[in-house]
C-alpha positions, 0 to 999 in steps of 0.5 A, a space after each residue: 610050792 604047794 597051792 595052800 588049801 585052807 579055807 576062810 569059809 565060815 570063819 569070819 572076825 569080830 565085827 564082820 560076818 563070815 563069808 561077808 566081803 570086807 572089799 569089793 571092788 566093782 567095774 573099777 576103771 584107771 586110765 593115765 594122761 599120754 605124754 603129749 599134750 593131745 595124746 590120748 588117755 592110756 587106760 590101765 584097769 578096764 572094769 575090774 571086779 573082785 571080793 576079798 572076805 575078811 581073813 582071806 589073802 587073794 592072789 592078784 597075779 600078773 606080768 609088768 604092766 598088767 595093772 596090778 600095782 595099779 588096782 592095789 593102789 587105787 584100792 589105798 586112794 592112792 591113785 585117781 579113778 575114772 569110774 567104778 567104786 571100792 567099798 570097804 567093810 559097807 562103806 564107799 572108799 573111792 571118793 574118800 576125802 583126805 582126812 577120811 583116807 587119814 582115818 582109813 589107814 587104821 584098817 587098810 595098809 600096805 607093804 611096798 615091794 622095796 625094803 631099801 627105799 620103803 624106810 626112812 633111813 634117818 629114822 632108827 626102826 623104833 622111830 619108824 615103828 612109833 610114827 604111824 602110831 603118833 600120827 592116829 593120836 597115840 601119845 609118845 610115851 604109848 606108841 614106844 611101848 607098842 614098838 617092842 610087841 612089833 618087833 617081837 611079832 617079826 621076830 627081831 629083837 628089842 634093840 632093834 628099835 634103836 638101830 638104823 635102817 642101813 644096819 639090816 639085811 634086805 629081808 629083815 628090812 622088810 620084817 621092818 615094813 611087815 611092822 609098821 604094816 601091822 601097827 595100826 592092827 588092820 584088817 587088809 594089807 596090800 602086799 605089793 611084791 612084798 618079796 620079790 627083791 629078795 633071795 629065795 630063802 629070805 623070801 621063803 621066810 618073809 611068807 611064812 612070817 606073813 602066813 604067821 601073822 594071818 593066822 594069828 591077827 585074821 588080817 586079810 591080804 591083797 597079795 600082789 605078785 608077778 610069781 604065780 609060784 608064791 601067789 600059790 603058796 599064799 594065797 585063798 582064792 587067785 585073780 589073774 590080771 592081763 592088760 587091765 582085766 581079770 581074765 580068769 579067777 577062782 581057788 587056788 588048787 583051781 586056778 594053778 593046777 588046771 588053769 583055763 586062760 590061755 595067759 594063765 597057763 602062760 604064767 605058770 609055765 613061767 614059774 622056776 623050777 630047780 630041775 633044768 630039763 624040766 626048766 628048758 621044756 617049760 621054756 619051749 611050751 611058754 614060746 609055743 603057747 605066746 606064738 599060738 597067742 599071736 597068730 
């Protein structure tokens, strides 16, 4: 895929200043309690830094147990932190209180990587759709008349909204969750592996649709990802996560087309390719490069 170019330099959205950060994340440390009762506490994020501009996506990209499904949530509010501050928009968000976190779902919002068990399957989509919206005052009757904009914005038709989960495909299940994302209008989204459950060609559908929507809304992305293939295609800038750090961060055209960080090489030599020699030779280099790494 080819590493998206575009700028957000100097342009910014109504509200907020172009070039400003609407989050900065800052020493922000996570650990979890061992299983024992004496055992000692595991630290997931070891002071991680990190700045998303209002419009922009940031690449956040790593291996399984990295820490970036982590630093997303801690982000939401959605995990406790040890130490370090988020701020959003100028304002301190990590020691939020709940009914402030209430609040801050209008501007933060997240798309989870699972489209089969992020939906209730006993809500019909319209239900799903209207439910954010009730829930931030609207009443029912409004919230209805908004479902039909959201589902034309994903590209799923009307009637749609009287249907069940269990009636769509993975991928436009995750149209669906795109959706509900989208109802309150934020200004950030994190995507947590929004297409990594998917087939290859619905995942090619679902970051078009989401690259769509940033061109449309200006919304800003966290986009979490293990594949630095798709964090190319999408994304501004990358931050390169390894056992709870950034190690390397940057452009994109920088960070995929000359990366400097040992794991980061590592990383693009694990993206798939359809030619298979060209596969097998990226194979042997990633087993050389994780051996030098190891001595």
């Amino acid at each position: 895929m080819t590493p998206r170019t575009t700028t957000t330099a100097g342009v910014g959205t109504p509200g907020h200043p172009a070039g400003a950060a609407l989050l900065t994340v800052r020493e922000l440390r996570v650990s979890y309690p061992g299983e024992g009762r004496r055992s000692r506490r595991t630290e997931v994020l070891r002071g991680v830094d990190l700045d998303i501009r209002a419009g922009e996506t940031l690449g956040l990209v790593g291996e399984s147990g990295s820490g970036k499904t982590t630093l997303g949530r801690a982000v939401l509010g959605l995990v406790p932190i040890a130490s370090g501050t988020v701020t959003f928009d100028g304002e301190r968000i990590d020691k939020a209180a709940t009914a402030r976190r209430r609040a801050l779902s209008r501007d933060l919002q997240v798309i989870f990587q699972d489209p089969y068990t992020s939906l209730n399957p006993s809500l019909t989509i319209g239900d799903t759709l209207a439910e954010p919206l009730i829930g931030q005052g609207a009443d029912t009757q409004e919230a209805r008349g908004r479902v039909g904009g959201l589902l034309d914005r994903v590209h799923l038709p009307a009637d749609a909204a009287r249907r069940l989960p269990r009636e769509f495909s993975g991928g436009q299940r995750q149209r669906v969750a795109i959706a509900r994302a989208l109802a309150l209008r934020p200004r950030l989204v994190v995507c947590d592996e929004p297409v990594s459950a998917l087939d290859l060609t619905t995942q090619r559908t679902v970051l078009d649709l989401l690259l769509e929507i940033q061109e449309q809304t200006g919304v800003a992305y966290l986009f979490v990802s293990h594949d630095l293939s798709v964090v190319r295609c999408m994304s501004h800038r990358v931050a390169v996560i390894h056992q709870g750090e950034i190690v390397e961060s940057g452009d994109t055209g920088q960070i995929t087309g000359s990366p400097q960080h040992p794991y980061t090489r590592t990383l693009l030599l694990s993206s798939p390719v359809a030619d298979v020699a060209e596969q097998r030779r990226r194979r042997e280099q990633r087993a050389a490069a994780r051996a030098a790494s190891a001595d």
